[in-house]
Steps between C-alpha positions, in 0.01 A plus 500: 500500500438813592506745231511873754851524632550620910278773623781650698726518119219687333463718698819644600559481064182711530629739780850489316330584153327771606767679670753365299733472832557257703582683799180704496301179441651345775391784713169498388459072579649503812794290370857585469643570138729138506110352567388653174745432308489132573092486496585677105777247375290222672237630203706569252602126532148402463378658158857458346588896454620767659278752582746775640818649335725535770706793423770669719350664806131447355225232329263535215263286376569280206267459241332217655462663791377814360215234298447333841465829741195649379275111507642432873420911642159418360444197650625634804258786499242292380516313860547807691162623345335166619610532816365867505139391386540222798615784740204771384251242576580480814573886553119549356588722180285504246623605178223565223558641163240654227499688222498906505115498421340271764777569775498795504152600421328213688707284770747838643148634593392196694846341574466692852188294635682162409773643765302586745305189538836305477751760681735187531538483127733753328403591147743560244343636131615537205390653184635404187343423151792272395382107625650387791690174537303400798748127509750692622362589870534917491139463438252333719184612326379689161230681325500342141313601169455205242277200454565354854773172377856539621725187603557441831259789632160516633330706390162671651235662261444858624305680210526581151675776332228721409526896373295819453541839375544718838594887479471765706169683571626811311579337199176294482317885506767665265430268260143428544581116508147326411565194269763241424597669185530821712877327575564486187559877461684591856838385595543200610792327679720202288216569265659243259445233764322199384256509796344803406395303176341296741348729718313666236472166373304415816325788514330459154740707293577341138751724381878508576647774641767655236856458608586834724804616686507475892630463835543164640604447812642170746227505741166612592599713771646679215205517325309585767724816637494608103118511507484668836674758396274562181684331217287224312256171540674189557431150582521371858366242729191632694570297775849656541327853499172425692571755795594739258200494307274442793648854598461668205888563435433256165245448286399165339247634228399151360406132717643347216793244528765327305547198688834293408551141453808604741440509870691622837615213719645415788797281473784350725723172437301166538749359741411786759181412551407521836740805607343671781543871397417447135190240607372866734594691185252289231246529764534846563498598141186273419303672775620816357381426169144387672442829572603642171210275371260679599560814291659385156309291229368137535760446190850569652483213668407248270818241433544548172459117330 
């Protein structure tokens, strides 16, 4: 036996729910309010309750109605999203999300070429540091930090997560910034992060830096418009910040790295596989990433083991 009752039933009981009027979801289905009404009692007769109080000149929901609304709008949305994911494939939008750092640092700056090679593919990005439920199909395609296993995703290897000290020219001169331990003494941003233990770590410092108070900030675009305009050291992703420093706008005053075990990928559902405008997007970004090869270090883009 079939367990789901009518199609037609749910959802005027949906319609009728949500306005909590039967006239206005008649309106809304195309049917006539005697229609609803019927399609309504013809469900109520299937689970065994009512699920409207029918009160002079007006309905409300009963309390297994009110338990029942919320699960049936969802599922209701849930197929209207499907169908939108269906309907943006074939429209050519490509929706990409990344975090603060590498979107808007790295891919906004580049974004442009991938739309001009593929003018038939509109781009839709999004920046947010929360992760994205990529299952539900807002999201075609993200820019993920972790150790590159997540159900149901693929999941490219673009490089690790690797960090310097970078300031400003003016602060490198102001405080005659020589050494390592030279840090140690000049203000640094989220100085209390654990990475700077193992920066200085890396860069053949033994002793801990003393707990300090600081700024921290969300991103490092932050960071980076705090150290252009004069305030502090802190610790961002050359690759990010190559142009910058290549112009002499930043400063990185050490080669050496803290490489993470974590790493940026690439990632999109397993069961898309194939999708025209997010197949031209991998490629696009791995050619991208060729030519970012050839200036950063041999070790970014080892897979970590």
């Amino acid at each position: 036996m079939n367990r789901l009752p009518p199609l037609t039933a749910v959802r005027a009981f949906e319609a009728a729910g949500r306005h909590e009027n039967f006239s206005r979801a008649a309106e809304e289905l195309g049917l006539t309010q005697a229609a609803v009404s019927y399609q309504i009692r013809q469900l109520e007769d299937r689970v065994g309750k009512l699920l409207f109080v029918r009160e002079k000149g007006r309905v409300r929901l009963s309390e297994a109605g009110q338990r029942l609304l919320p699960a049936i709008s969802g599922g209701f949305a849930g197929i209207a999203d499907a169908f939108d994911a269906l309907r943006e494939d074939d429209a050519e939008i490509l929706s990409v999300n990344a975090s603060v750092s590498i979107g808007g640092a790295w891919l906004s700056a580049r974004i442009g070429r991938f739309q001009l090679r593929y003018p038939d593919i509109a781009v839709r990005l999004s920046l947010s540091n929360e992760l994205v439920d990529l299952a539900g199909g807002h999201i075609d395609v993200a820019l993920r930090a972790g150790r590159g296993q997540w159900d149901g995703l693929r999941a490219d290897f673009l490089f690790r997560q690797h960090f310097s000290p970078i300031c400003s020219p003016a602060f490198l001169a102001d405080y005659n910034i020589r050494a390592p331990e030279d840090l140690l003494q000049v203000e640094r941003l989220a100085p209390n992060d654990p990475m700077w233990n193992s920066w200085f770590a890396a860069a053949g410092l033994e002793a801990t830096p003393p707990s300090r108070p600081g700024v921290v900030m969300d991103s490092q675009i932050q960071e980076a418009n705090a150290i252009l305009g004069g305030y502090g050291i802190a610790l961002l992703s050359p690759i990010f910040w190559r142009a910058d420093i290549e112009s002499g706008r930043l400063v990185q005053p050490f080669a050496t790295l803290y490489v993470s075990l974590s790493s940026h990928y690439l990632v999109n559902p397993a069961g898309r596989i194939g999708v025209r405008k997010i197949e031209r997007f991998r490629e696009w970004l791995h050619e991208e990433l060729a030519e970012e090869r050839k200036h950063m270090p041999a070790v970014i883009w080892e897979v970590p083991e």
